[in-house]
Structures are given as structure tokens and as C-alpha cells.
OpenMM code with the backbone's topology and positions (N, CA, C; nanometers):
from openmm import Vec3, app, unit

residues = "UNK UNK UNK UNK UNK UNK UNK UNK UNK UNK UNK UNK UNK UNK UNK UNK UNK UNK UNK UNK UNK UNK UNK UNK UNK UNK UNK UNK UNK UNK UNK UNK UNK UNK UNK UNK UNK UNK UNK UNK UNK UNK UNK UNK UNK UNK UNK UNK UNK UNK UNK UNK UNK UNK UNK UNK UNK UNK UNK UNK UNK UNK UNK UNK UNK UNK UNK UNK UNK UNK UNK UNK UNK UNK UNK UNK UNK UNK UNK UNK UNK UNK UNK".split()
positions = [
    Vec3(0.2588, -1.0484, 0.1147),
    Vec3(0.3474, -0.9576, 0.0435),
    Vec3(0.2930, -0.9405, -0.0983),
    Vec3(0.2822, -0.8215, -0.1086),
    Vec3(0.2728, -0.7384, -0.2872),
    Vec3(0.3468, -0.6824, -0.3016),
    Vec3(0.3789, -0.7647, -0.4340),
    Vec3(0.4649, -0.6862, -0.5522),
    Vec3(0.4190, -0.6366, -0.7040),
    Vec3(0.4577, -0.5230, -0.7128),
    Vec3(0.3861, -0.4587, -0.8152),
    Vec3(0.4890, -0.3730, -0.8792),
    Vec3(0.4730, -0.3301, -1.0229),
    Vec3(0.5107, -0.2289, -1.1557),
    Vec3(0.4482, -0.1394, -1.2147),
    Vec3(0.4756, -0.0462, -1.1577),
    Vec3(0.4002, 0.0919, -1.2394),
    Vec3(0.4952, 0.1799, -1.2762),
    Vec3(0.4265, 0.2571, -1.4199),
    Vec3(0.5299, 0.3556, -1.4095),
    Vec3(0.5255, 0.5098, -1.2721),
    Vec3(0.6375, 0.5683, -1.2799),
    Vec3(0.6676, 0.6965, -1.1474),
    Vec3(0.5271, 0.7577, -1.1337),
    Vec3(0.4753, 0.8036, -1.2630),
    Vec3(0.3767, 0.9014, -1.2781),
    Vec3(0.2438, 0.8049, -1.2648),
    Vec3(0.2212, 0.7240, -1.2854),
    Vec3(0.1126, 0.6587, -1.2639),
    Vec3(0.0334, 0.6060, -1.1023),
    Vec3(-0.0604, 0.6868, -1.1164),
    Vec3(-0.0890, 0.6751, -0.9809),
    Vec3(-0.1507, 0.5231, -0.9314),
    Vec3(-0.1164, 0.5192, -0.8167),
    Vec3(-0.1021, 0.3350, -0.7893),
    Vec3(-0.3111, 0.2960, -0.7490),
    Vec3(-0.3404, 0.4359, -0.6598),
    Vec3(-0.4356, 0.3992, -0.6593),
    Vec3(-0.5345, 0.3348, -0.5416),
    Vec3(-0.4370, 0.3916, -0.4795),
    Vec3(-0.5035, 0.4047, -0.3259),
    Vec3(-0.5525, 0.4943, -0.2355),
    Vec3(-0.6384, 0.5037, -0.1328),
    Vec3(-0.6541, 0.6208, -0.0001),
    Vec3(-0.5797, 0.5426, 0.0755),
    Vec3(-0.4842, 0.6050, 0.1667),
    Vec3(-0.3916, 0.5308, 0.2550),
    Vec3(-0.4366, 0.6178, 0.3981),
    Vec3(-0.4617, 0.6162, 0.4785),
    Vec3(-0.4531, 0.6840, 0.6327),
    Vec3(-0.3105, 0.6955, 0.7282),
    Vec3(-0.2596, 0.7514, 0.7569),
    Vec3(-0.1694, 0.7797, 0.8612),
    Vec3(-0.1660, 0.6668, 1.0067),
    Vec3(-0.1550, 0.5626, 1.0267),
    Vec3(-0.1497, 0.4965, 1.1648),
    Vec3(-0.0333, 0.5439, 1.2726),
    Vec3(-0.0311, 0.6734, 1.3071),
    Vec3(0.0814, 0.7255, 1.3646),
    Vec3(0.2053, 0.6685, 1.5172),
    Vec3(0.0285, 0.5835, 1.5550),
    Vec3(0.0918, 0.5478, 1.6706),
    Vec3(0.1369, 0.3689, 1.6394),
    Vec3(0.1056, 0.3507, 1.5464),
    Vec3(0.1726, 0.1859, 1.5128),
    Vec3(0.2850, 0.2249, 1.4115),
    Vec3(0.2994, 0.3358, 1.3533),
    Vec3(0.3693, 0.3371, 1.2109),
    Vec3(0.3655, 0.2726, 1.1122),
    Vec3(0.1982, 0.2616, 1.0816),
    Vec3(0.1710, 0.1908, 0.9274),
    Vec3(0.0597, 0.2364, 0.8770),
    Vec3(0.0432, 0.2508, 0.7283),
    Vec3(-0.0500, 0.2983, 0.6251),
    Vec3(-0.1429, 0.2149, 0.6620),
    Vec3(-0.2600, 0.3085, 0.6887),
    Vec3(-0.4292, 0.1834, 0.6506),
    Vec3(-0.4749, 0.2009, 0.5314),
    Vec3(-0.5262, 0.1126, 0.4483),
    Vec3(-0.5886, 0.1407, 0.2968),
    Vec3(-0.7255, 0.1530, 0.3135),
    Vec3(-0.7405, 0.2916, 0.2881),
    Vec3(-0.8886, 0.2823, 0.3455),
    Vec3(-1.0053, 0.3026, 0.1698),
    Vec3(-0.9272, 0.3283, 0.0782),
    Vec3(-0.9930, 0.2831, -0.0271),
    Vec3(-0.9114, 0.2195, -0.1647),
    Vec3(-0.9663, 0.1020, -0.2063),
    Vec3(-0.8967, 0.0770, -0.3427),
    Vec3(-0.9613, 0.1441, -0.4800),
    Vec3(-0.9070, 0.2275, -0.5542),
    Vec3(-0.9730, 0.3207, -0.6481),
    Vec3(-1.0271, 0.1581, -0.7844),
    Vec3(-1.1151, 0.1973, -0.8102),
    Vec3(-1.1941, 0.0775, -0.9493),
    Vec3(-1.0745, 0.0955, -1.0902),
    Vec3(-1.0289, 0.0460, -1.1210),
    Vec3(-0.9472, 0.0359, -1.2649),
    Vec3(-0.7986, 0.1041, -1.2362),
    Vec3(-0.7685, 0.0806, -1.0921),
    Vec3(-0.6322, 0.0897, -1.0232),
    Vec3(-0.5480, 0.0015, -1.0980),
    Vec3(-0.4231, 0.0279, -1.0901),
    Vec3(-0.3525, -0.0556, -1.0540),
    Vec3(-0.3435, -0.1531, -0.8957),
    Vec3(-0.3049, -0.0601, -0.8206),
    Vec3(-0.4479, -0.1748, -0.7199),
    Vec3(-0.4983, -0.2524, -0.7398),
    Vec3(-0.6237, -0.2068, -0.8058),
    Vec3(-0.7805, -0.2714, -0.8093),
    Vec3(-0.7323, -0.4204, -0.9102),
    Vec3(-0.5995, -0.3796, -0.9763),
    Vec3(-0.5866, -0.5226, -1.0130),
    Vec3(-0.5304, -0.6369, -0.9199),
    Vec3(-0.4943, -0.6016, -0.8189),
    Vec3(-0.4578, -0.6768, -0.7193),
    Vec3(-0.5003, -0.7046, -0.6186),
    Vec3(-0.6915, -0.6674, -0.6580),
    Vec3(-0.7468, -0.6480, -0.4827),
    Vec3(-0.8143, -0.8193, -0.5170),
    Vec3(-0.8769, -0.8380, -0.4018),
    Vec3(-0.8872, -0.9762, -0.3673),
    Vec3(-0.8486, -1.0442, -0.2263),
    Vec3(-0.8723, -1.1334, -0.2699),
    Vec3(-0.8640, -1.2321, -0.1253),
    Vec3(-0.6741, -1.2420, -0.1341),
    Vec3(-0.5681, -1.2631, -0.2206),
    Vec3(-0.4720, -1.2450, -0.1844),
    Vec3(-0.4052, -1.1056, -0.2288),
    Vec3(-0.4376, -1.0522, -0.2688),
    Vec3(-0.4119, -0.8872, -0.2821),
    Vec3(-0.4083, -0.7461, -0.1900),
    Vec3(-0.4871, -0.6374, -0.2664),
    Vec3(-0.4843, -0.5490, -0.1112),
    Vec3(-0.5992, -0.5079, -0.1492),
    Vec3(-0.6674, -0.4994, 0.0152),
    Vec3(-0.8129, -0.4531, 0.0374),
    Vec3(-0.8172, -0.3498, 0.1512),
    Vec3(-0.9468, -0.2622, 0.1560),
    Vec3(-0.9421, -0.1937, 0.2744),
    Vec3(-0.9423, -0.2693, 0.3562),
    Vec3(-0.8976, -0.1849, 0.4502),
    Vec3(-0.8399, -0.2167, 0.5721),
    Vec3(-0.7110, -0.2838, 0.5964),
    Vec3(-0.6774, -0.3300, 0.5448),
    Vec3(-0.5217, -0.3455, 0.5441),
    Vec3(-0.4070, -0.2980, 0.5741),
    Vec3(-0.3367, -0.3385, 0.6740),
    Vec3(-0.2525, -0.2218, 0.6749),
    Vec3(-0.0868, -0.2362, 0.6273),
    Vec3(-0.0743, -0.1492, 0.5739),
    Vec3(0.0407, -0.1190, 0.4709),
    Vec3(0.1921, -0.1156, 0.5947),
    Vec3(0.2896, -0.2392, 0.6330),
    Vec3(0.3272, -0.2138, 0.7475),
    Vec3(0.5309, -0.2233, 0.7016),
    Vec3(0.4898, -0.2323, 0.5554),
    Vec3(0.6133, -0.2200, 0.4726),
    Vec3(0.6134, -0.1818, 0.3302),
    Vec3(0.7136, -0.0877, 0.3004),
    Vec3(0.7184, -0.0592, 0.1861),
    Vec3(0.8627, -0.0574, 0.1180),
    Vec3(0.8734, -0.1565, 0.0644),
    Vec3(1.0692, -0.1869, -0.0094),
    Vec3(1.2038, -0.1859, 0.1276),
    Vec3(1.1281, -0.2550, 0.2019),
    Vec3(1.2140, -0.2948, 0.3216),
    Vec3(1.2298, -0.1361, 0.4423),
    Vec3(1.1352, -0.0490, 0.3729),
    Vec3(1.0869, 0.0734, 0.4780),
    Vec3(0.9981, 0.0209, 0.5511),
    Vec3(1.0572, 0.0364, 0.6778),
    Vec3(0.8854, -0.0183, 0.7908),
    Vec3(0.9537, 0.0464, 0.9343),
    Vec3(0.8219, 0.0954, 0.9856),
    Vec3(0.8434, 0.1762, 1.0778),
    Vec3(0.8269, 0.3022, 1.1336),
    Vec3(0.8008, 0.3338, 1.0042),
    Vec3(0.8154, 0.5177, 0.9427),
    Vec3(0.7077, 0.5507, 0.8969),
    Vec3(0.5986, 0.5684, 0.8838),
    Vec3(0.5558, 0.5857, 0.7787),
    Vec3(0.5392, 0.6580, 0.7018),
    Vec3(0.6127, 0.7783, 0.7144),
    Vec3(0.6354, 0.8932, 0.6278),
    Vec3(0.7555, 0.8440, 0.4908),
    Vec3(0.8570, 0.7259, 0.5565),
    Vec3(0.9370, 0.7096, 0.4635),
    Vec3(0.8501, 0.5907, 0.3525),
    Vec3(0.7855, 0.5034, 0.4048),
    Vec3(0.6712, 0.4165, 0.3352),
    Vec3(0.6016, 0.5209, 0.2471),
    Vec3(0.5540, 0.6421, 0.2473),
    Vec3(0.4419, 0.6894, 0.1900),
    Vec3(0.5961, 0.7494, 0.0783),
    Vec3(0.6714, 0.8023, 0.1016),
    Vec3(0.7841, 0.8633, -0.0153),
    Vec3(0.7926, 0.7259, -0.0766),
    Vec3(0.8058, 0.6341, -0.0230),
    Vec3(0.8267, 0.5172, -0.1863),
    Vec3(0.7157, 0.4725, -0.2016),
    Vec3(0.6110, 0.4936, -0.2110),
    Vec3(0.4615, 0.4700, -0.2576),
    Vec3(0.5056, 0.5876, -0.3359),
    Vec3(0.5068, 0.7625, -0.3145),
    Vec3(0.4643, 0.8339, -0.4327),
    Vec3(0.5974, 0.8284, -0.4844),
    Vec3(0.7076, 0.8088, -0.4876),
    Vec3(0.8458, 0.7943, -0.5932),
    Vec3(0.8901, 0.6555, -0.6985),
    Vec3(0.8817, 0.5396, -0.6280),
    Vec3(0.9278, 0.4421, -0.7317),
    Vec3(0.8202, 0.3759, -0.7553),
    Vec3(0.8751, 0.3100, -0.8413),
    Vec3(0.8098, 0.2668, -0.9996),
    Vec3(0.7629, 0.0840, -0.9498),
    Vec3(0.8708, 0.0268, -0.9033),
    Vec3(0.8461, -0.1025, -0.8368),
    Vec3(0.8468, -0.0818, -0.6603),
    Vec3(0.7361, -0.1573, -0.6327),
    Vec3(0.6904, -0.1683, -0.5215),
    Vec3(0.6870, -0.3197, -0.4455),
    Vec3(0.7396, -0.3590, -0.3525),
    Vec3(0.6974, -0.4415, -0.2336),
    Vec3(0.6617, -0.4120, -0.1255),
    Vec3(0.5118, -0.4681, -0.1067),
    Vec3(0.4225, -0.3721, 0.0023),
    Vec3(0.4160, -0.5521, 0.0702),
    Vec3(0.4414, -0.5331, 0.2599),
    Vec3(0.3893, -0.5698, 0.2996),
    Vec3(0.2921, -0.5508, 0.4020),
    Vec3(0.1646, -0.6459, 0.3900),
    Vec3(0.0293, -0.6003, 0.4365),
    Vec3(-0.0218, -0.7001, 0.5760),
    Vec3(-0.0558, -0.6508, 0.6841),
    Vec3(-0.1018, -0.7037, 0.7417),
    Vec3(-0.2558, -0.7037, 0.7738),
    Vec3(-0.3505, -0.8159, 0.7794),
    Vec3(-0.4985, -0.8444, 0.7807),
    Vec3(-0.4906, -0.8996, 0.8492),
    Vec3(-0.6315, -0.8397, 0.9229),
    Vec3(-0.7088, -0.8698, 1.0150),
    Vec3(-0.8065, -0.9330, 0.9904),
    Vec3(-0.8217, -1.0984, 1.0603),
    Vec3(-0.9703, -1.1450, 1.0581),
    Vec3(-1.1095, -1.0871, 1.0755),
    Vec3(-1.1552, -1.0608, 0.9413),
    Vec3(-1.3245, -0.9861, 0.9642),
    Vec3(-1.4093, -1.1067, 1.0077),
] * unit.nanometer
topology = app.Topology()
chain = topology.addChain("A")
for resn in residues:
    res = topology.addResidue(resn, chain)
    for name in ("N", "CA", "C"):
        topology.addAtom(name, app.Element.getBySymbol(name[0]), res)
């Protein structure tokens, strides 16, 4: 689980993909001097990851991607896969 603070307008700083048939965001890039990118790492978020909650939205992922681009505080949870 990530938790994070940005302001509305500040972009967080990700490429996210559509997983339509699981209903979850893949991160398929972390942008360099993100907000993100301050959280990427071994316990943070990296590509490939997939984004399988967003502020107790899961399921949807159309409603996950509206609170990625609307609020300001975020709890993303991520599920990884052993590379």
C-alpha cells in the first residue's frame, strides 16, 4: 500500500494502462522527478505494477483512474509480481 499528497493540479506522474478484463491499472511508466518517482523503489511503485486500488475504489477501473486525476490524497494499492 501507497500513500501519497499532492496537490489536485499536480500531476502524480504516471503511464497507467487499462487492465479491462481484471479491473486494474498497470503502471507502465514512472515519469523521472514525479511525484511518483519519489516513491519508486523496491517498496514503492514501479512498472509493472498493478494499480488494483485506489481510496477503497477497486474493481472499476474507470472509478480508480477518476481518483487518480481528482484528489489530492491518494491510497493506491499495488499488486507485484515476482520478476
Amino acid at each position: 500500500m501507497v500513500n501519497l499528497e499532492r496537490n489536485k493540479d499536480q500531476n502524480l506522474g504516471l503511464s497507467l494502462s487499462y487492465c479491462t478484463s481484471d479491473n486494474v491499472l498497470l503502471v507502465t511508466q514512472v515519469v523521472e522527478g514525479s511525484v511518483s518517482d519519489g516513491l519508486a523503489g523496491k517498496h514503492g511503485i514501479r512498472v509493472n505494477d498493478c494499480i488494483v486500488e485506489v481510496n477503497k475504489f477497486k474493481d472499476d477501473s474507470d472509478a480508480m483512474l477518476q481518483q487518480i486525476r481528482m484528489e489530492g490524497h491518494l491510497t493506491l494499492t499495488l499488486l507485484r509480481y515476482a520478476s
